[in-house]
C-alpha positions, 0 to 999 in steps of 0.5 A: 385192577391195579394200573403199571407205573410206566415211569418206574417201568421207564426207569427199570428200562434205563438201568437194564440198558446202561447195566447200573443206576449210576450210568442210568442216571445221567440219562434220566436226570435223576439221583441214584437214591430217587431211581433206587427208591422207583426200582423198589416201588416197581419189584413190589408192585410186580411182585419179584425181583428186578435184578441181582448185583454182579460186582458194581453192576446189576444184572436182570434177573430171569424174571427181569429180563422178561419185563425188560423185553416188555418195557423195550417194546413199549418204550420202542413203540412209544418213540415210533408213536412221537416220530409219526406224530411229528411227520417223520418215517417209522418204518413200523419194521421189524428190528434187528440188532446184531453183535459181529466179532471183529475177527468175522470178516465183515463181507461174510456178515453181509452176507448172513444178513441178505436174506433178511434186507426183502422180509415182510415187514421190513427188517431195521438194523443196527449192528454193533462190533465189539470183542467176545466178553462186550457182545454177550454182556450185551447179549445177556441184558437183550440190548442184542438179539443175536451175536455173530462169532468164528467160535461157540461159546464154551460151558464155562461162561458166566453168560447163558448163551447157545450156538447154533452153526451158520456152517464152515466153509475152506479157507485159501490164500489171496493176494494181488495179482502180481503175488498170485502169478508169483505164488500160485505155481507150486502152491503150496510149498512156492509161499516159502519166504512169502510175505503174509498177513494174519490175524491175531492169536483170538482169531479161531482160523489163526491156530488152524493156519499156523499148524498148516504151515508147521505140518508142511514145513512152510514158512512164509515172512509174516508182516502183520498180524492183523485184528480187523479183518477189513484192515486186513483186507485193505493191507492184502489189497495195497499189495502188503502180503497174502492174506487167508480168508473163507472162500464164500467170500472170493468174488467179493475179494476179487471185486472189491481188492482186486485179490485172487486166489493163489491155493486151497489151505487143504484141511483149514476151515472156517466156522461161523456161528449165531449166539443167542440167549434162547435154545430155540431161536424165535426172532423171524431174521434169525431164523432165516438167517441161519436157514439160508446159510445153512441151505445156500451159503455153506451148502456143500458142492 
């Protein structure tokens, strides 16, 4: 029976995580020739190639996507092993990482990941936000287990990715309450002239906002457009302007800034989408995620 190398396995582990040997060998202390050499000693052994080259970078290979995620549970394992050793909580729960686009609103992830926080065993999160081309790159090396994005992915990326719809919902104006007396009658022609936050143009609400206006002959000032979408709350609730968001978020709007809605934008609708690298979706949060979304989040009324 031949035995795994698990210090080639770790090094395999270490270039799939940092997408080259160079940014790998920081970590391991190692030249680039020493952990070239190791990789080389791996494929053989395994039988198959590791990666492909993909400019300066390396990507995993079908197959080395499949050790990768071996290795990851392993090596995750391996730690979880020294923290109880030395005395300190593990948890031995089940991990979650997720990608959010910062054009979602972060009170709409929030309430995607809900229904997760009471899973048996226990979900340990780590989320990262980051923009479209960063959150698949990651995607495709599983350094994340899903992607939470306003827009699919489309046929033409170099990304092997699928969408599944969390599901849309109507999109409204808020603003202060000050702004809410002074808009709400005659909505919506009463926003002519009225100040507005927006997002930017990466934004995919920002195409459908903008032809609702042009389609009513509505033009509101437009003081901001605004990428973050907490920033863009946080100007909208320090009284800056009205801002459009999804309305499965409006007690929390209400709640948290003191916003309330001034009208429906009649037609405008807000989709949300999980990005995955599989077709079926067999990590348990994501799965009931997407099922409590789909079943209560966005359920029509």
């Amino acid at each position: 029976m031949e035995w795994l190398n698990y210090h080639h396995l770790n090094y395999f582990w270490s270039v799939t995580r940092h997408g080259s040997i160079t940014a790998a060998c920081d970590e391991l202390r190692l030249s680039p020739s020493t952990v070239s050499a190791q990789l080389k000693q791996l494929e053989d052994s395994l039988g198959h190639p590791l990666f492909h080259r993909v400019g300066r970078g390396l990507v995993p290979t079908d197959f080395g996507r499949s050790v990768f995620r071996f290795a990851d549970s392993i090596f995750t394992t391996g730690r979880e092993l020294m923290d109880f050793a030395q005395g300190r909580q593990t948890g031995h729960g089940l991990r979650l990482e997720l990608g959010a686009h910062a054009n979602v609103p972060k009170l709409v992830v929030a309430k995607l990941l809900e229904p997760t926080l009471d899973m048996d065993p226990p979900v340990r999160l780590l989320c990262r936000e980051d923009r479209t081309e960063g959150l698949l790159s990651s995607l495709s090396l599983h350094h994340l287990d899903v992607v939470v994005t306003d827009s699919p992915v489309g046929p033409s990326s170099h990304v092997k990715a699928f969408n599944h719809l969390f599901g849309e919902c109507p999109v409204a104006l808020y603003g202060i309450p000050a702004l809410v007396e002074r808009y709400r009658p005659g909505f919506p022609a009463s926003i002519e002239g009225a100040p507005l936050l927006v997002p930017t143009a990466e934004c995919a609400v920002r195409l459908q906002l903008d032809q609702w206006l042009d389609n009513r002959r509505i033009a509101p000032v437009l003081v901001g457009e605004i990428e973050d979408s907490g920033l863009l709350k946080e100007l909208g609730g320090g009284g800056l302007g009205l801002i459009a968001a999804p309305t499965i978020i409006e007690e929390e709007i209400a709640v948290r800034y003191d916003m309330h809605r001034v009208g429906i934008m009649e037609g405008v609708k807000e989709r949300f989408y999980a990005i995955t690298g599989e077709r079926t979706i067999a990590h348990p949060a994501v799965v009931k995620m997407l099922e409590s979304a789909r079943l209560a989040l966005f359920r029509s009324d």
